[in-house]
N, C-alpha and C positions, 0 to 999 in steps of 0.2 A: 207191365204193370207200373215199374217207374215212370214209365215216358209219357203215360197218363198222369199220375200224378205230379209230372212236371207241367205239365198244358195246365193240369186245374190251377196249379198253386200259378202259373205265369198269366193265366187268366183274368183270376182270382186280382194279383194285387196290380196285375197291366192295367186292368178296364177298371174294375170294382171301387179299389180302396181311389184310386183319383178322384173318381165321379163324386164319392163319399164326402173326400176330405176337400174338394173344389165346395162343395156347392154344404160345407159345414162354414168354411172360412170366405167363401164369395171368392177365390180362384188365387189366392195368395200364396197357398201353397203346393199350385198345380206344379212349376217346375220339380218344385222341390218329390213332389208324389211322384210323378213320373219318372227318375230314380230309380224306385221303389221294383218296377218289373226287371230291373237289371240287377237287382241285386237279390233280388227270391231266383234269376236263371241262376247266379254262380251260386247261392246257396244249394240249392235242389242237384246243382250240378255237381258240387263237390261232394255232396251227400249220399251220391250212388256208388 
């Protein structure tokens, strides 16, 4: 059941919130979003 909700949350803010925040700001803070999946694995990670 964790390991599912670890895929949706590394999903969730891998693909999602980029796309989101890319095409809010016109791709300025794509690096910076992308980030974002690495730090939702070690939360989720450390969370179990």
């Amino acid at each position: 059941m964790k390991m599912l909700l670890l895929v949706v949350y590394f999903v969730l803010f891998g693909f999602v919130w980029p796309v989101y925040l890319s095409s809010r700001t016109r791709g300025r803070l794509l690096l910076t979003s992308m980030a974002a999946p690495w730090v939702a694995f070690w939360l989720a990670w450390f969370a179990r």
